[in-house]
N, C-alpha and C positions, 0 to 999 in steps of 0.2 A: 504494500500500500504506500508507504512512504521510504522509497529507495533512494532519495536523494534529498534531504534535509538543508534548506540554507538559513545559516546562521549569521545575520548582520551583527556588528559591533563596532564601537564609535570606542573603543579602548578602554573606556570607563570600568570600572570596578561594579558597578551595577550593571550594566548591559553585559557581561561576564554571568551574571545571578543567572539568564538562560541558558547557559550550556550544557550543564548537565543535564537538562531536559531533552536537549538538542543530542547530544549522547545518547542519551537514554533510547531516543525513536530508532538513531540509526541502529544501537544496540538490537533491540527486540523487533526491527525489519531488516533488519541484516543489509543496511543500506551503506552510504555514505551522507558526508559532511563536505558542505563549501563553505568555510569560514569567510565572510566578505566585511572588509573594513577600507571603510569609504571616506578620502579628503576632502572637505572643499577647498575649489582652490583660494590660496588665502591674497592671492593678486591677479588683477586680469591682465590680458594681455597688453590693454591700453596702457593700464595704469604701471606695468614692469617701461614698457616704452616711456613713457613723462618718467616714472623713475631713473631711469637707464642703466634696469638690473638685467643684466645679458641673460639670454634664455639657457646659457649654460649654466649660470649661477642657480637659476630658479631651478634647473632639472635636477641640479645637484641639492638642493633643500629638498623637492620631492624626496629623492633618492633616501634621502636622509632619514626621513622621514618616514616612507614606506621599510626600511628596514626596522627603526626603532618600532615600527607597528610588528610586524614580525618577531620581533622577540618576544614582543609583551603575549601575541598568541599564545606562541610554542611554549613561554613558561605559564602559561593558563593550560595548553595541552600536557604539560609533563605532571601539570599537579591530581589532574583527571585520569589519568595511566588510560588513554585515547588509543584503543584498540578496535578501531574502525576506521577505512582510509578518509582523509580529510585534503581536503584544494585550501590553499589560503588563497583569496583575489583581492586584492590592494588595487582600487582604484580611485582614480580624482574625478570630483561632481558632487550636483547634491544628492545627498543621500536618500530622499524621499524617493526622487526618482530612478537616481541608479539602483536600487535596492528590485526595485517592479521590473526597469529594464534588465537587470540580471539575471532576475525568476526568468525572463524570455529567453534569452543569450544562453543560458547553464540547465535550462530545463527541471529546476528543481520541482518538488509533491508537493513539500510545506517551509514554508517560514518559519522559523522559530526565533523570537526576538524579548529583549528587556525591553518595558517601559522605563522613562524617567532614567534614562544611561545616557542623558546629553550631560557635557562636562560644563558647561556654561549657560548663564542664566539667559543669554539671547536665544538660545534653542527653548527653552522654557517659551519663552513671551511669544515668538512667533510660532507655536505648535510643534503640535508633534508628529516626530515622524513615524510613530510605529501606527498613529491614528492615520496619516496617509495610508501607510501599505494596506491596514485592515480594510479602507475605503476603496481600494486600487489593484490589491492583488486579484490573479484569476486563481492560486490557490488557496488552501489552509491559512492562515496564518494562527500560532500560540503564540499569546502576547504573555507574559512572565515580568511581574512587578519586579521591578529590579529593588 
């Protein structure tokens, strides 16, 4: 039923509170896991040009970036002893959306997501994202009070 579980997280220590649920599904479907942790980009292209932060600069803060997300996963996967295969996908966008475009793009059964795992109160005031996905997904989604 649910052979392919995706699991959004914004690195928060609360949007983490879902995983082991997310676990849990692939566990007892004998599925898998796509861990997705998603930047927005934190300057646009305009505003790097009025800056004149060279796009190599900026690739290399991505980079930076997407790796330090990567650690924080694999040691949230090592404390879980994660004995089902899992995808990490580190991508830049907003997250409301890229989360729905994913489910398209990766084919996953169900969402499995933390409420209340924005790490800042601007995500607070302008909504939420797990309230998108629940409005927008074509699958599942468990939403998991962080």
């Amino acid at each position: 039923m649910y052979k392919h579980i995706l699991f959004p997280t914004d690195g928060s220590d609360a949007s983490f509170a879902a995983f082991p649920h997310a676990l849990d599904l692939a566990r007892t479907y004998k599925g898998k896991i796509s861990i997705l942790n998603l930047h927005e980009e934190f300057i646009s292209h305009d505003e790097r040009q009025f800056l004149r932060v060279s796009a190599e600069h900026f690739e290399k803060l991505m980079a930076e970036k997407a790796k330090k997300a990567r650690d924080e996963i694999e040691t949230v996967m090592n404390k879980h002893d994660v004995d089902v295969p899992v995808d990490i996908v580190i991508r830049q966008g907003n997250a409301k959306q890229k989360i729905c475009e994913l489910r398209k793009e990766l084919g996953g059964d169900i969402i499995v997501m933390a409420t209340r795992g924005h790490s800042n109160l601007g995500a607070a005031i302008l909504g939420s994202v797990a309230e998108y996905v629940v409005r927008n997904s074509t699958v599942p989604v468990l939403v998991v009070h962080g």
